[in-house]
N, C-alpha and C positions, 0 to 999 in steps of 0.2 A: 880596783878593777875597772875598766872603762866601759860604761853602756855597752859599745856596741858588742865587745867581748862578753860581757854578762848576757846579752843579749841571743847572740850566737850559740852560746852555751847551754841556752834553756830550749832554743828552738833543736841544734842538733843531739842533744841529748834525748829529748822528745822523739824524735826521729830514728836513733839508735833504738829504743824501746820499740818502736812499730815496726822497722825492719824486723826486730826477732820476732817479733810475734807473727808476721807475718812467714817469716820462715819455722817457726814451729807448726801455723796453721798447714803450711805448703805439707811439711813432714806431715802429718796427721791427717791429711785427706791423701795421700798418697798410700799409705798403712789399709785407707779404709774407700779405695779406690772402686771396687765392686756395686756395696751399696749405696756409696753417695753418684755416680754415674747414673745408678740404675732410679732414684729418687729425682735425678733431674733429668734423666730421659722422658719419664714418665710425668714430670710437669708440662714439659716441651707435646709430650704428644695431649696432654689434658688441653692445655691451650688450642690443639689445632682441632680437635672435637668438640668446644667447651661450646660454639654455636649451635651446634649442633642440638646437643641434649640443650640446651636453653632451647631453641627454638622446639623444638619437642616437650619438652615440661610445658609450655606457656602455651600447649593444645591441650593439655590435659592429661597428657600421658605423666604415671610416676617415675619420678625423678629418678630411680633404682633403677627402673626397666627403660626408660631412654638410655642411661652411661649403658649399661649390659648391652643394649642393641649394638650402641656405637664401639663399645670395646669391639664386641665380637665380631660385626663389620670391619673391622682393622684388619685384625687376627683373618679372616677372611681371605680379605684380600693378599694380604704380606703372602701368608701360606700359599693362595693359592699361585700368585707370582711365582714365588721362589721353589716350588715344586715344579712349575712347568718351565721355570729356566733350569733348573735341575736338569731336568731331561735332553731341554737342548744342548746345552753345554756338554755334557756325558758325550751326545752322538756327533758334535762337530769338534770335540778337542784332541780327540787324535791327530787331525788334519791339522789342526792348526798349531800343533806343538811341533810336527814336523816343518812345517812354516818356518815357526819360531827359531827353528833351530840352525834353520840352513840360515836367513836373514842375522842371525847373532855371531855365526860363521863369519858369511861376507861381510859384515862389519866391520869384523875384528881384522879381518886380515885385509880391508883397506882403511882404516881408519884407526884402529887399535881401541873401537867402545863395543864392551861386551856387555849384552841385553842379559837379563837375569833369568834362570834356565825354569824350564819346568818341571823339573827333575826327574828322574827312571822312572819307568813305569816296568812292573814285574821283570825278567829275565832272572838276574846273578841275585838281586834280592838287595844289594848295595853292602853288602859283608863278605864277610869270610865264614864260608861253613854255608850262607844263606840263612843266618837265623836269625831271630827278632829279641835283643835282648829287652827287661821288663821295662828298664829306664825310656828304651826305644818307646813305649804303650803306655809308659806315664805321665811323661806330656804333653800329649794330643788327648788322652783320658780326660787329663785336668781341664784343659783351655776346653773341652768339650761339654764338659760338669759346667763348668763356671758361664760360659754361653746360656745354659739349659736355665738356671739359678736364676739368672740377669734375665733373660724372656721371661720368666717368669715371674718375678720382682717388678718388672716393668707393665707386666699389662695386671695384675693386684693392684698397684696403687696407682696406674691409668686410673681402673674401675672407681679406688676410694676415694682418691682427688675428683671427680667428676662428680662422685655418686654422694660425698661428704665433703665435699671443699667450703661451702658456704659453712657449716658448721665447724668445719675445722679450725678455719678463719676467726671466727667469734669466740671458738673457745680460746686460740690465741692473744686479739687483744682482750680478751677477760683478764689476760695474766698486768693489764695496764692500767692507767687510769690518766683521767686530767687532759691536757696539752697534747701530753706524750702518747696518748691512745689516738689523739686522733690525727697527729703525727706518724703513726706505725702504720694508720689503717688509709688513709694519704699516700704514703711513701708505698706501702703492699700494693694498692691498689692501681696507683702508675707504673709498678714495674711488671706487674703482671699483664695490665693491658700494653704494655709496650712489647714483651716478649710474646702475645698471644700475637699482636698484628704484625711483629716481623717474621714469626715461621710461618702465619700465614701467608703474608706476601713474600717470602721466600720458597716456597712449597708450589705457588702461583708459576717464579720464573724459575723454579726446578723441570716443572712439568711441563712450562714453553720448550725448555734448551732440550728437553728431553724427547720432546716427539717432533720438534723440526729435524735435530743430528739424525733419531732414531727412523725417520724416515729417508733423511737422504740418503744414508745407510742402505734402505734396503732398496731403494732407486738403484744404488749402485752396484748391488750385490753381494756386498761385503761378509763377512761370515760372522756369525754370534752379533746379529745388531742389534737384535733384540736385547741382548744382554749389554751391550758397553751402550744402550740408550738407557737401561736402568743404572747402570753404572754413573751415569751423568746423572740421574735424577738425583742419585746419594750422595754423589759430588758433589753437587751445589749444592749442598747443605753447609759444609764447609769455604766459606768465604775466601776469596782471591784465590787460595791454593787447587779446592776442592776440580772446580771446572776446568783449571788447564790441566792439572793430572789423567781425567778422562780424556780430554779431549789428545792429549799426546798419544794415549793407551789407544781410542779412537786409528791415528796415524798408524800407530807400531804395528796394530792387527789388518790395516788395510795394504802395506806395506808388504807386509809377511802376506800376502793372499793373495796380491794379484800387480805388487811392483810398485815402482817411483810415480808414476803418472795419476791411480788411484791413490796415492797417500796426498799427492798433492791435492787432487780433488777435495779428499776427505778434508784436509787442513783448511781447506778454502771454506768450506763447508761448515765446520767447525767455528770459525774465527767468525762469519757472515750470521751466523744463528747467535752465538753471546752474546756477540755486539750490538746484535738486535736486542737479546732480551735486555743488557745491559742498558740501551741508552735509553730502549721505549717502554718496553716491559717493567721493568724493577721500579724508575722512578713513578710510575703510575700506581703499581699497588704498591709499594713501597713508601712513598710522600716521605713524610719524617718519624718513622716507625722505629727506627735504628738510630738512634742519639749518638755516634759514635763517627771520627774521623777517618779515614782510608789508614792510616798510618797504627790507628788505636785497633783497628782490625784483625791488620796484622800482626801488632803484636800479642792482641788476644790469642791470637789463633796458633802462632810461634808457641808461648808459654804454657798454653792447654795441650800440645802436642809434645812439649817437653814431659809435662806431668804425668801426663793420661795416655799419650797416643792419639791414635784418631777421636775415640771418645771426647778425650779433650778437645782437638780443635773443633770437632761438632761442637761443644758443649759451653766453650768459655767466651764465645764472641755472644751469643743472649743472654749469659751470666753478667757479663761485662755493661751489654743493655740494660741491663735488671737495672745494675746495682747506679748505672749514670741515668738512669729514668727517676728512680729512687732518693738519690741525693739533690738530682734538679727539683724536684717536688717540695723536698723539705728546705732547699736554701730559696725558695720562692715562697712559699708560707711563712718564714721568718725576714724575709726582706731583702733577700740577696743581698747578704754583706761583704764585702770584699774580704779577699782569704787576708791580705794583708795590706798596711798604708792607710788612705785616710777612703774620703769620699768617692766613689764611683760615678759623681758627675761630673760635667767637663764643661 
């Protein structure tokens, strides 16, 4: 057999072996899609509190009772957000679904694109008879459980990772020894601080793009701004996709409220506030916090939303950080050998 054929054969055979495993891992975190979300939700929000209680433990407060403060400062605020957007949404959606539905109207019948509906509200009941069969209450039941589970799961081991992560850590590499421990505790320790400074400084130009829109917004009058400005703050979480989706949804609701001349506004609006935080904002607290190319982003973000849904695309582009902060670490600790070939100098 000839080198380079023996050769081929042990590199893609090797290769075969990692695609499957890599696709059983896919299957098996897909099976178990709740708890592993809700474990790395909750690192993600540990990381953006984790100064926090540091800076609180190192006055003297116990470490127990700083993560408690800060969890429940969260919880706080989320709730109290999302109770008072509650309400405004309730007393301005009626208007605005009739909006909705005349602008999905005229769309369709010059243009032939139909906006997605907001569906009945009471009358006929959407059946026949008007009744509610159980199927009908068993999966909004569910998705409603499972919601309830997941907050819940997530601000537990918010708490335990803030209130026990140095120890959890330790008891970890315990399970190591040699090279290799301080290898693991290297590689842990880069990926964590890489994924703690990129939500931080992505949480930074969440909350610029959030209160320039959210104010032009009510400059202009637009209806529900408060909410598609929180809207954009949750959006840009999710990388490249996250902020044009609001910002479109932005258009759609300005459009639908008050015509062509405020949508364009809005879009002007829109595009002038990104680009700002994009060129001046992001690279300032941002530096090199994010190891990752434009191209590797989105495919992070593609393949997390294949998996998980939005979850995922939240979730796989700091996983993705993690795991290239993590491996830069340790092929820097052992010499940066080239993946294949001879010498890396020239």
């Amino acid at each position: 057999m000839p080198a380079w054929l023996a050769r081929s054969s042990a590199v893609g055979g090797r290769l075969l072996v990692l695609a499957v495993l890599l696709w059983l891992l896919a299957g098996f975190a897909v099976k178990v899609t709740l708890p592993l979300v809700a474990v790395l939700i909750a690192l993600l929000v540990a990381g953006i509190l984790a100064p926090l209680v540091e800076w609180a433990h190192g006055r003297g407060a116990p470490r127990g009772l700083a993560a408690g403060a800060a969890v429940l400062l969260l919880v706080a605020v989320l709730g109290g957000t999302l109770l008072a957007l509650g309400t405004r949404i309730a007393g301005q959606l009626p208007r605005l679904r009739d909006q909705f539905q005349q602008v999905s109207t005229d769309l369709s019948q010059r243009f032939g694109v139909e906006l997605p509906g907001f569906g009945s509200v009471g009358g006929d009941g959407g059946g026949s008879g008007g009744g509610t069969s159980a199927g009908d209450l068993l999966g909004p039941a569910q998705a409603l459980a499972e919601v309830v589970v997941a907050t819940f799961l997530v601000v537990a081991l918010t708490y335990l990772f803030l209130h026990g992560g140095p120890g959890i850590w330790r008891w970890l590499l315990g399970k190591f020894g040699g090279r290799v421990r301080e290898d693991v505790d290297a590689a842990g320790r880069a990926a964590w601080t890489t994924v703690g400074g990129y939500v931080r400084g992505l949480t930074i130009v969440a909350v610029f793009d959030a209160v320039g829109i959210g104010v032009g917004l009510l400059l202009l009058g637009i209806p529900l701004a408060l909410t598609l400005a929180v809207l954009q703050f949750l959006a840009s979480y999710i990388p490249t996709i996250g902020a044009f989706v609001a910002g479109l949804v932005a258009v759609v609701v300005a459009y639908a409220s008050d015509g062509l001349v405020t949508a364009a506004l809005v879009l002007g609006l829109v595009v002038v506030v990104q680009q700002l935080g994009n060129s001046f904002v992001e690279p300032y607290v941002m530096r090199n916090r994010l190891p990752l190319n434009a191209a590797t982003v989105l495919v992070a973000v593609t393949v997390g939303g294949v998996l998980w849904g939005i979850p995922g695309a939240l979730l796989f582009v700091p996983l993705a950080a993690a795991v290239s902060a993590a491996a830069h670490e340790l092929w820097v600790r052992h010499g940066s050998r080239p993946v294949a070939g001879g010498s890396t100098s020239t």
